[in-house]
C-alpha positions as CSV (number, residue, x, y, z in Angstrom):
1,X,-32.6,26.9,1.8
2,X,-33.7,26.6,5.3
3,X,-36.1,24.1,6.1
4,X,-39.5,26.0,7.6
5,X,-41.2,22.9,8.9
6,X,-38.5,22.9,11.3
7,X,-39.6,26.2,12.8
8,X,-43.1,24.9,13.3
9,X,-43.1,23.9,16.7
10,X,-41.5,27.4,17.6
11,X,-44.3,28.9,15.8
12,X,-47.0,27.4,17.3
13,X,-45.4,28.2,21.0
14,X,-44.5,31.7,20.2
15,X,-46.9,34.2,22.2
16,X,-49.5,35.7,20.1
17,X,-48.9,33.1,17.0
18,X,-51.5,32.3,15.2
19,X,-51.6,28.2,15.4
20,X,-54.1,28.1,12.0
21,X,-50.7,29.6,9.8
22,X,-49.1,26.6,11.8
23,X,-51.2,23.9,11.2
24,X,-51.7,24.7,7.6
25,X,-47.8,25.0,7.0
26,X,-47.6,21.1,8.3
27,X,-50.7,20.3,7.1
28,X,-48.5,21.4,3.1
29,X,-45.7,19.5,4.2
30,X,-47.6,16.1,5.5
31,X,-50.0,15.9,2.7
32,X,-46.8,16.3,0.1
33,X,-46.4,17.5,-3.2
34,X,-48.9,14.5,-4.6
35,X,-52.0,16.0,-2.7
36,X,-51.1,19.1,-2.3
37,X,-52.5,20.4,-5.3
38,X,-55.9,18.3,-4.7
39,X,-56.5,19.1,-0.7
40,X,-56.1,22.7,0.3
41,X,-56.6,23.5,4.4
42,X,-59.3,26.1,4.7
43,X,-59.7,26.7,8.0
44,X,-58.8,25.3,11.5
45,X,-61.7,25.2,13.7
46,X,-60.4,24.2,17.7
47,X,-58.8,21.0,16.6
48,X,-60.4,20.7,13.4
49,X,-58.3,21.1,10.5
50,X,-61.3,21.9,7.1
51,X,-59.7,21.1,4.5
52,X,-61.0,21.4,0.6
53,X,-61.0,19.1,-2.2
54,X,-62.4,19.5,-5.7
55,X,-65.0,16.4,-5.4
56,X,-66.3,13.2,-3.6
57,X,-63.6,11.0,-4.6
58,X,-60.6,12.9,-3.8
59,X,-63.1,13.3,-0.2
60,X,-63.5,9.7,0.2
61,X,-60.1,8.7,-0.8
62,X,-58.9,11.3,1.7
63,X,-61.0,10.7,4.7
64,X,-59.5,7.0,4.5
65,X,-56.1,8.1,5.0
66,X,-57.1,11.1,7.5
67,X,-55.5,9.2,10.4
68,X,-52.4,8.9,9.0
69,X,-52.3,13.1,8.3
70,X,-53.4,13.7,11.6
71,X,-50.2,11.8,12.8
72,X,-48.0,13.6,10.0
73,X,-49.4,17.2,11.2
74,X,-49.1,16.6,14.9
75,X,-45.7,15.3,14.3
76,X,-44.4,18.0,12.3
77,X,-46.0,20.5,14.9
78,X,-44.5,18.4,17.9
79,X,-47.5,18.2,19.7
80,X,-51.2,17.3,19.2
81,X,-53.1,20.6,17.6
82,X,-55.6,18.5,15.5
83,X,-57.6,15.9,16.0
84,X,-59.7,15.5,13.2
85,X,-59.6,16.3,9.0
86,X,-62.9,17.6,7.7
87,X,-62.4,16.9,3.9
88,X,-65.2,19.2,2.2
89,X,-66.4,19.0,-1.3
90,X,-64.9,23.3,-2.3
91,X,-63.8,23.2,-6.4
92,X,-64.0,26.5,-6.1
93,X,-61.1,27.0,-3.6
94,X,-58.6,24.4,-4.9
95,X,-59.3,26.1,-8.4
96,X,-58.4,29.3,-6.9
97,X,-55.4,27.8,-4.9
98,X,-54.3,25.4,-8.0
99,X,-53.5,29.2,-9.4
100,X,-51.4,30.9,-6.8
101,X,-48.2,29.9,-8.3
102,X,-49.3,31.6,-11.7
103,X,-50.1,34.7,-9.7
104,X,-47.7,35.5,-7.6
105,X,-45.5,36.0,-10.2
106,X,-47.7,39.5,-10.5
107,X,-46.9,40.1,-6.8
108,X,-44.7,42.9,-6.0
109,X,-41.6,43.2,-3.5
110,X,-43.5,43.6,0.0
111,X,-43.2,46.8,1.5
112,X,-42.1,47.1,5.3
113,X,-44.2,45.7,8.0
114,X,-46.8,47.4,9.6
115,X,-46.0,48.8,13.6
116,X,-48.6,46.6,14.4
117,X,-46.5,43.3,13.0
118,X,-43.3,45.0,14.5
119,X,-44.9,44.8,18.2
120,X,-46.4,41.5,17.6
121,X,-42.6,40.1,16.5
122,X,-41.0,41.8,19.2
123,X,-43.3,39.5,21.8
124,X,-40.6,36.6,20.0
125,X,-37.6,35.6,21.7
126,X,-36.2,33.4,18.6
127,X,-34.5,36.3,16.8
128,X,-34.6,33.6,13.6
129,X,-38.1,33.2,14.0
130,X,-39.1,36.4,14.0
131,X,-37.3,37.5,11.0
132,X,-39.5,34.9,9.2
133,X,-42.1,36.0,11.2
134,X,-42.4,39.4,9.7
135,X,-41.0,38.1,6.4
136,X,-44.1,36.0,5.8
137,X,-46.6,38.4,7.2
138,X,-44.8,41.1,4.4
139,X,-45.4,38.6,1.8
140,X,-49.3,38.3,3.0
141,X,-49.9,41.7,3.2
142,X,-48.6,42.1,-0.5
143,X,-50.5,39.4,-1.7
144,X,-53.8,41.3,-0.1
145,X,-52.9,44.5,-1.8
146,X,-52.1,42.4,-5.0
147,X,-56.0,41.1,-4.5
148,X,-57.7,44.4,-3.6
149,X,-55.5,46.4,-6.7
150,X,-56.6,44.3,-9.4
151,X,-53.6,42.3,-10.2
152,X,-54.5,39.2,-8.7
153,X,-58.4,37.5,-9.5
């Protein structure tokens, strides 16, 4: 199994990538399996990373260590794309993330990319990267369908 923190850096230089997928791929990797369950990144905002967390003590306990994930992130991502963790208090998101696992067991094969996908990969030199590239935005447009046809909550 290839290693896809590897391909972050490539990610976040490629042309028309999109540097939130980036940042929340290292932001999985650099928290580890321990938090990862507890501290889910919501949205990147300029060089803010949001990320949620079920209550105030998994925020306060976080916040203390956010230095030291700002370094893990930036390293991963070989350069400096956040400067600052914004632990919010969500339950309702790391609920809803603590369950993916569960349903994407329900998710279907993907179906082919969109032409719209297609033209956005070509715009990648790596021709490794952009495999994944299109792989990954197959496996997010099924899990959309999956949500809008019922078979995910």
């Amino acid at each position: 199994m290839i290693d896809v923190t590897r391909l972050l850096p490539k990610l976040l230089r490629a042309s028309g990538a999109n540097p939130e997928l980036a940042v929340k791929l290292a932001w999985a990797r650099a928290a580890g399996e321990g938090l990862r369950r507890h501290a889910i990144p919501f949205r990147l905002n300029e060089r803010t990373l949001i990320v949620s967390v079920a209550d105030a003590v998994w925020q306060k306990q976080l916040q203390s260590m956010a230095g030291e994930l700002v370094f893990r992130v930036n390293r991963l991502l070989a350069q400096d794309a956040v400067d600052f963790i914004d632990f919010r208090v969500n339950p309702a998101v790391v609920k809803q993330a603590r369950n993916i696992p569960e349903q994407q067991k329900l998710i279907k094969s993907p179906a082919p990319a969109p032409a719209e996908i297609v033209a956005a990969a070509d715009a990648i030199s790596d021709q490794d990267l952009k495999k994944r590239f299109v792989r990954a935005a197959e496996n997010c447009i099924a899990r959309r369908d999956a949500r809008v046809d019922g078979s995910i909550p």
